[in-house]
C-alpha positions in Angstrom: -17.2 6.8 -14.7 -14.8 6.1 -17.4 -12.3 8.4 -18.5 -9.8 7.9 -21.6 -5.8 9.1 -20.0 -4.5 8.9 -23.2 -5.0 12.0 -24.7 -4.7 16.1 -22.8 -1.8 17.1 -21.1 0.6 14.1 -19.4 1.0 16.5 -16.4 -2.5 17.6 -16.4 -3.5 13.7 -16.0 -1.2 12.9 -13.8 -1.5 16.0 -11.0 -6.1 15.6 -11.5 -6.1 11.5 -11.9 -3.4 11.0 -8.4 -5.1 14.1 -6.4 -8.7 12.0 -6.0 -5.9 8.6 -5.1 -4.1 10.9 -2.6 -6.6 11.8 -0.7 -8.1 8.2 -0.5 -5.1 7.3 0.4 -4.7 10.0 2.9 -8.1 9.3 4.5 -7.0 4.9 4.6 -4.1 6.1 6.1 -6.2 8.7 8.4 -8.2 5.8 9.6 -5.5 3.3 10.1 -3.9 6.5 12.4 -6.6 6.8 13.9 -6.6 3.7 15.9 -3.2 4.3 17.2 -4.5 8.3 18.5 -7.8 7.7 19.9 -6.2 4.1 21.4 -3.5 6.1 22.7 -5.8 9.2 24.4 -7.2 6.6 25.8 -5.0 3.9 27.0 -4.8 2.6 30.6 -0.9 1.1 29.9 1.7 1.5 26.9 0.4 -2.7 26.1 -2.7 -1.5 24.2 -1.1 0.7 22.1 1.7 -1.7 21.4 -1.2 -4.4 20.6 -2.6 -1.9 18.4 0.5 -1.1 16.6 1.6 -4.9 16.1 -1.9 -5.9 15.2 -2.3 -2.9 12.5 1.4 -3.8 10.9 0.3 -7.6 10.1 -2.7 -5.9 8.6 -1.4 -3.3 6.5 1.1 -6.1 5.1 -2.3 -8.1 4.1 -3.7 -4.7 3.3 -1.0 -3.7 0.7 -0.9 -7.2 -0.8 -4.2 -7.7 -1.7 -3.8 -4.3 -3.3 -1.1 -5.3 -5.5 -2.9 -8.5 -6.0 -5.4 -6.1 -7.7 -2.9 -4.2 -9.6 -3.1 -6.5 -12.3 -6.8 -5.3 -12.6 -6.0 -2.4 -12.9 -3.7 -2.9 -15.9 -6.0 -5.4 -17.6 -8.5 -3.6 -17.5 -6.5 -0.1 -18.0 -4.7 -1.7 -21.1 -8.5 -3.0 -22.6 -9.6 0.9 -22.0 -7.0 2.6 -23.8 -7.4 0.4 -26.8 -11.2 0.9 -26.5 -11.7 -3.2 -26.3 -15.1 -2.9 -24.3 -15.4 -6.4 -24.2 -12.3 -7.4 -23.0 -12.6 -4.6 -20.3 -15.9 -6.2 -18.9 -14.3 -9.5 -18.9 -11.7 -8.6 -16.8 -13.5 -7.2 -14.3 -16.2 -10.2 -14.0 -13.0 -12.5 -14.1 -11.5 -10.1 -10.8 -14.4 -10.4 -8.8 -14.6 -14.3 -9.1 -11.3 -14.5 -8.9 -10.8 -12.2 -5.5 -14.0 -14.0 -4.0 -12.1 -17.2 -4.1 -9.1 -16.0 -2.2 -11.2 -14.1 0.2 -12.6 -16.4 1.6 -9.7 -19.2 2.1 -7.3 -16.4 3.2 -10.0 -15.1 5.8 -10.1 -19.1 7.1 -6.2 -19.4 6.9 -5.7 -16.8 9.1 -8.5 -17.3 11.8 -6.8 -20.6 12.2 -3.2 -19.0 12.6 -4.2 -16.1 14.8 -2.1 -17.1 18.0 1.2 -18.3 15.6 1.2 -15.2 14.5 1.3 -13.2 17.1 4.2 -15.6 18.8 6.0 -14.9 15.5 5.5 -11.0 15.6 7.3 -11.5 18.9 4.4 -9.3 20.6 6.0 -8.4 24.4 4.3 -10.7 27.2 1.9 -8.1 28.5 0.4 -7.4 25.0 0.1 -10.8 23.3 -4.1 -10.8 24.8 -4.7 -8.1 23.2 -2.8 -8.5 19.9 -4.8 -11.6 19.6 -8.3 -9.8 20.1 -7.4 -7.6 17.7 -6.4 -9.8 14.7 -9.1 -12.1 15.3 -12.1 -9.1 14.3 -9.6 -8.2 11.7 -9.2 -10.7 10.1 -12.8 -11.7 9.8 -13.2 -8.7 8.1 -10.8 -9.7 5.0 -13.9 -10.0 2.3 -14.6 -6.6 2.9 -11.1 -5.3 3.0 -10.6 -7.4 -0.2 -14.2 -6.0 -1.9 -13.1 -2.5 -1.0 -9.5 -2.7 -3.2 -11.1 -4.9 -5.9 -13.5 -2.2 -6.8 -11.1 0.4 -5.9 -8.5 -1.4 -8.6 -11.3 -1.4 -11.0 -12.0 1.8 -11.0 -9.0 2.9 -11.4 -8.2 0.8 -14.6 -11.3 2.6 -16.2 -9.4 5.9 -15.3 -11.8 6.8 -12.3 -10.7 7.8 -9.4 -12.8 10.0 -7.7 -15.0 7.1 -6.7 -12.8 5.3 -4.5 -12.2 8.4 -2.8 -15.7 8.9 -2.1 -16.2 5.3 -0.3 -13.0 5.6 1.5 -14.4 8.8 2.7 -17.5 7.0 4.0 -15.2 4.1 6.0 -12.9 6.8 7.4 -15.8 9.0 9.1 -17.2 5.7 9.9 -14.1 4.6 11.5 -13.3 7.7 13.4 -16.7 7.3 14.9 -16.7 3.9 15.7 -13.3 4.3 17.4 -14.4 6.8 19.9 -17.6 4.8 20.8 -16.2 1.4 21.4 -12.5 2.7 22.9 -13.7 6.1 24.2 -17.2 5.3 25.7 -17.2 1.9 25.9 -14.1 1.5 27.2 -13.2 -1.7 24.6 -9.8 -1.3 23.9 -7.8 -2.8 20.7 -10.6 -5.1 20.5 -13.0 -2.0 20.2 -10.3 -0.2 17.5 -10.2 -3.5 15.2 -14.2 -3.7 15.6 -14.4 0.1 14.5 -12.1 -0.7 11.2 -14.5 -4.0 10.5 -17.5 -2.0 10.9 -16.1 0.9 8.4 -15.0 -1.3 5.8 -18.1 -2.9 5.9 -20.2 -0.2 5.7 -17.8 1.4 2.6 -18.0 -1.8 0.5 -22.0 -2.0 1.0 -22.6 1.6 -0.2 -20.0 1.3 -2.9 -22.2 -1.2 -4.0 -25.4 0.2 -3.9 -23.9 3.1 -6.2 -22.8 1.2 -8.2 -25.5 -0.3 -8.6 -28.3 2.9 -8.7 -25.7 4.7 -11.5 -25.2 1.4 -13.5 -21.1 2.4 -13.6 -20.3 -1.3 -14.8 -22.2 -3.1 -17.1 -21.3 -6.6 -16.9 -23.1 -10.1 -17.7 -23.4 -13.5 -16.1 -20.8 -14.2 -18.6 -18.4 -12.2 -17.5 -17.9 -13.9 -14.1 -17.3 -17.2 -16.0 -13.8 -18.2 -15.4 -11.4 -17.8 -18.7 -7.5 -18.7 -17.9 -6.1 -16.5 -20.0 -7.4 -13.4 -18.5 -7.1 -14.8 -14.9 -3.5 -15.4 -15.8 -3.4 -12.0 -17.2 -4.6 -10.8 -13.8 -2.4 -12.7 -11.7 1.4 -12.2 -14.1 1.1 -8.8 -13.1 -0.8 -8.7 -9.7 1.4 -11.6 -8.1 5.0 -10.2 -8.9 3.1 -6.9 -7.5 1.8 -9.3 -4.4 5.0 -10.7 -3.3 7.1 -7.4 -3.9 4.9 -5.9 -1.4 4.8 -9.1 0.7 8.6 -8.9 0.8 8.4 -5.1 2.0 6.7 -5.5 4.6 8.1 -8.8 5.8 11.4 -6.4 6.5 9.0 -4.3 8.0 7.5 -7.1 10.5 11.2 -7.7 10.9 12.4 -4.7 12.3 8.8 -4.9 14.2 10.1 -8.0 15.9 13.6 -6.5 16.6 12.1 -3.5 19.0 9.8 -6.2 20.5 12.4 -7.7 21.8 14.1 -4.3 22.9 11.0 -3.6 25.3 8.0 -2.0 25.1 9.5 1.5 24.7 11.1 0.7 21.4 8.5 -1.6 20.1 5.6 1.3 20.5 8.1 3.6 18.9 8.5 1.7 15.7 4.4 1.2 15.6 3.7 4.8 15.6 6.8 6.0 13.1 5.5 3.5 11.0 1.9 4.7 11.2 3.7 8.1 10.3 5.5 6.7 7.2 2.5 5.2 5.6 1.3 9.1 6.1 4.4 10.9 4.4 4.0 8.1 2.0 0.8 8.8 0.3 2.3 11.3 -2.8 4.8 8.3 -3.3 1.6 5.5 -3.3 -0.3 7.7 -5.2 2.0 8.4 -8.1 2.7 4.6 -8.8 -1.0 3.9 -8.6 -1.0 6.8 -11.4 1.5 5.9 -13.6 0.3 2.5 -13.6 -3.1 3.7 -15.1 -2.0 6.2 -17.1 0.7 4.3 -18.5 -1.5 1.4 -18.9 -4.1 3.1 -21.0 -1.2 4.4 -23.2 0.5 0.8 -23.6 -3.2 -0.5 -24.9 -3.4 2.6 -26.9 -0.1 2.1 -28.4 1.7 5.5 -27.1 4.9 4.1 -25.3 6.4 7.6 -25.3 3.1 9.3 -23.5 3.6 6.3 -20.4 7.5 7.5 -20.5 6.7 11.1 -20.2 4.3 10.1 -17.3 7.1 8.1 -15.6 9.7 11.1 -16.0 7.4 13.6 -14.5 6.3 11.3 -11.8 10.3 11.1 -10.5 10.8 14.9 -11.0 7.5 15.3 -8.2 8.9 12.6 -6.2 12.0 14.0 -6.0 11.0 17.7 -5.0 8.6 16.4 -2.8 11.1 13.9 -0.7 13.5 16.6 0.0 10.8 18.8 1.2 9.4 16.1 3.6 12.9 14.9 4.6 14.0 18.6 5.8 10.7 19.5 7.6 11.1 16.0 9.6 14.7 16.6 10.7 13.2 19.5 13.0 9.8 17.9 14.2 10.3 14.3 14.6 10.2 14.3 17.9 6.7 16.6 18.3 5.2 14.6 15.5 5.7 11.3 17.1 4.4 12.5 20.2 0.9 14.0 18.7 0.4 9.6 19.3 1.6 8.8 23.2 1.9 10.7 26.1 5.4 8.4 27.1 7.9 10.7 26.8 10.5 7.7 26.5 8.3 6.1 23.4 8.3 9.8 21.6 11.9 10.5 21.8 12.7 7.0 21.1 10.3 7.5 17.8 12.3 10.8 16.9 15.2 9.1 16.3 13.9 6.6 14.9 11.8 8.7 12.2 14.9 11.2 11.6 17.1 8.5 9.7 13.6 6.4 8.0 12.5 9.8 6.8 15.1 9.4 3.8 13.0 6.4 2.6 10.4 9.1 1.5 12.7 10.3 -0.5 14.0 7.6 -2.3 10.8 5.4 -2.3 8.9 7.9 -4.5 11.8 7.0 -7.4 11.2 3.7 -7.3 7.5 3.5 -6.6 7.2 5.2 -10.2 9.9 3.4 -11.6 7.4 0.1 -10.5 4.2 1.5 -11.4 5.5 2.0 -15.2 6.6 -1.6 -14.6 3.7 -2.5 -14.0 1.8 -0.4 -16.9 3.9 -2.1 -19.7 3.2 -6.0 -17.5 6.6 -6.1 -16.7 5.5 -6.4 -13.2 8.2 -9.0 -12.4 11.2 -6.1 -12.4 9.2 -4.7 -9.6 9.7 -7.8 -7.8 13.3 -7.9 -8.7 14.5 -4.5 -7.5 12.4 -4.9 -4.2 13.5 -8.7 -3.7 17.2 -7.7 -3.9 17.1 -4.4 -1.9 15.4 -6.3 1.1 17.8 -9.6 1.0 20.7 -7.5 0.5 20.0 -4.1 2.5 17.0 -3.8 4.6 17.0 -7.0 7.1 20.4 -7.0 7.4 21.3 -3.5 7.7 18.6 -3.4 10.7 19.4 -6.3 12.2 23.1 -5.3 12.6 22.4 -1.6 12.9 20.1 -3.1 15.8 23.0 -5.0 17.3 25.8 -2.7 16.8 23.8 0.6 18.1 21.7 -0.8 20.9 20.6 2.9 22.4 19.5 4.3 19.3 16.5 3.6 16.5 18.6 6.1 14.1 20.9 3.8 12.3 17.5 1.5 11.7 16.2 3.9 10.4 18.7 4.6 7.9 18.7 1.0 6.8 15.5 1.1 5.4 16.4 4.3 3.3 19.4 2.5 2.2 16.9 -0.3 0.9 15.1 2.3 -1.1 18.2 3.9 -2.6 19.4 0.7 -4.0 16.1 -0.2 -5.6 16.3 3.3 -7.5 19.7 2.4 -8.7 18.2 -0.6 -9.7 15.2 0.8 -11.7 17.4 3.1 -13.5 19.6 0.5 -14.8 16.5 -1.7 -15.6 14.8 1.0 -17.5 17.8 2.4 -19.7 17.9 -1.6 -20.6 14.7 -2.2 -21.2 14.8 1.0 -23.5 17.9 -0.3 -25.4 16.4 -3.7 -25.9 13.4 -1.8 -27.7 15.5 0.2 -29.6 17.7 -2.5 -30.9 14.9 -4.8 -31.7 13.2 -2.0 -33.8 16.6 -1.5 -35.8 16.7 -5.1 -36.5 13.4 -5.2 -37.2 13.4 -2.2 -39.9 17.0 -3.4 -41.5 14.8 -7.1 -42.0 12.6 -5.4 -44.2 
């Protein structure tokens, strides 16, 4: 269903477009938990649940790439809405699905072929590299439907839906829950039974996405539309690849710290896989707001309201902020409990608290930027996005872990903080980035009006 954002209340469309996103996102990240729980009531030795937790980091990193791969639907097609270019709108989206059907299908190959490297390179501990393996193999040969899931996801939310990507994640996450406790619980399958579970879910969301689709005739597109045309794959793609790599880049510091508690033992390495589980959780207001501003800025860019997309971006940081500090003091007391709601090892859950009481201040500063990026994105200067990330991670993140790692050997805390420290630099860096951006603008309209 398509819905203009350009007009109403900015706070009205921000708080009833992100709450169908949030709980989407809540009920991906649900089922993503969800392996790591059930695997982990279940578990005959600390090895599966450390496969599990490697296995579903290299996945979310594809997950969240693809995803911003699609961004750039979402503002194509967002931008074509909000100027009411129906034709352009319907091209974009026949242009996505060719396009994403393409790199589908020769990512799925690359990575059947490279299962083994990367487990090596994820520095899996001895006694779970088996089961890592098992586990990225199904995975991975489920990347079409992962990848049809967010394309149609994206789209939707370009034409200002998104209830109906909450709907189909709702179906995969039931699905998944399900499929978990048949093929780890009953069938006694292990990791290979929890990535088999996620397979089958995705699978079954994409089909009855489609079939909805298809019954309620929500896109109306023609064999035309699917033809190739450059300049609106390159539209695509100069948002959605900036958006790729940023997000690449984030979670390669993510793999990172991954491989540095690998090689501190299995305690530490199951530690980091379950706080990071927890993270994606306390990140879905953050996720959800720059999916929001990116649509509802995106309409008003094509509709030619520049102050409605700032308005959107200044109340975006405002519930960002309020909402980090909550999280961030409610973690300080229950890190430790939290983290072990996901293993019984007392040694994993306290090593987790520590580790979750210093990365809990990436919530709040991550909720800044992630706004800052999604307007970014809505006015396609998706390449700042990139910027503020690629600098933050070089400069902050890998190294701070890596010597935090080195210099406090007995404690996850100070890697923690790292992280954060990455965040709070990329906020810095948005602010600065905006306030020029704006000053450009204004300059160029002064010189502009004193021409004529």
């Amino acid at each position: 269903m398509e819905k203009n954002l350009t007009n109403g209340s900015v706070l009205k469309n921000i708080i009833f477009f992100s709450l169908p996103y949030l709980l989407s996102y809540f009920l991906q990240t649900l089922y993503g938990m969800a392996d790591l729980y059930i695997i982990g009531r279940f578990e005959e030795t600390v090895a599966e649940t450390t496969a599990v937790s490697i296995g579903s980091q290299v996945m979310h990193m594809l997950t969240v790439m693809i995803v911003g791969l699609a961004m750039g639907t979402t503002v194509c097609v967002g931008q074509a809405i909000g100027a009411n270019n129906k034709r352009k709108a319907t091209e974009g989206i026949g242009n996505t699905v060719t396009l994403f059907m393409l790199i589908s299908a020769l990512v799925t190959v690359l990575l059947l072929l490279c299962v083994k490297p990367i487990t090596r390179l994820m520095s899996a501990p001895q006694e779970a590299v088996a089961d890592t393996v098992r586990y990225l193999t199904i995975c991975f040969a489920g990347i079409p439907f992962i990848t049809a899931y967010n394309v149609l996801a994206s789209i939707f939310r370009g034409m200002g839906d998104s209830k109906s990507p909450m709907y189909f994640i709702s179906v995969a996450c039931v699905a998944n829950i399900g499929l978990d406790y048949l093929f780890i619980g009953a069938l006694r399958m292990g990791p290979a039974g929890a990535a088999l579970g996620t397979t089958l879910s995705q699978a079954i969301s994409v089909i009855i996405s489609l079939a909805v689709i298809i019954k309620r005739k929500s896109v109306v597109i023609g064999k035309s539309d699917f033809r190739p045309v450059r300049s609106v794959m390159g539209e695509i793609l100069k948002v959605g690849i900036p958006i790729a790599l940023q997000d690449g880049f984030i979670q390669i510091a993510f793999i990172f710290i991954t491989v540095i508690a690998n090689k501190r033992g299995l305690v530490d390495s199951a530690a980091v896989g379950i706080v990071e589980k927890i993270i994606c959780f306390l990140f879905l207001i953050p996720s959800s707001l720059l999916s929001t501003v990116s649509a509802i800025g995106a309409q008003s860019i094509g509709a030619g309201k520049k102050e409605r997309a700032n308005l959107t971006l200044r109340y975006a940081c405002i519930i960002s902020v309020c909402y980090g500090a909550l999280v961030v003091l409610i973690i300080q007391f229950a890190c430790e409990p939290l983290v072990g709601l996901f293993v019984r090892d007392a040694a994993v859950a306290a090593s987790g608290g520590r580790y979750l009481k210093g990365y809990v201040w990436d919530v709040f500063f991550a909720g800044i930027q992630f706004s800052f990026s999604g307007y970014f994105c809505a006015r396609g200067k998706s390449q700042l996005s990139f910027l503020h990330n690629f600098i933050s991670i070089v400069t902050v993140r890998i190294p701070g872990a890596y010597y935090m790692s080195r210099f406090f050997p007995n404690t996850l805390l100070p890697m923690g903080l790292a992280s954060a420290a990455g965040s709070m630099i990329s906020s810095v860096i948005c602010a600065i980035a905006f306030y020029l951006l704006e000053r450009n603008e204004k300059k160029n309209a002064n010189e502009f009006f004193a021409q004529r």
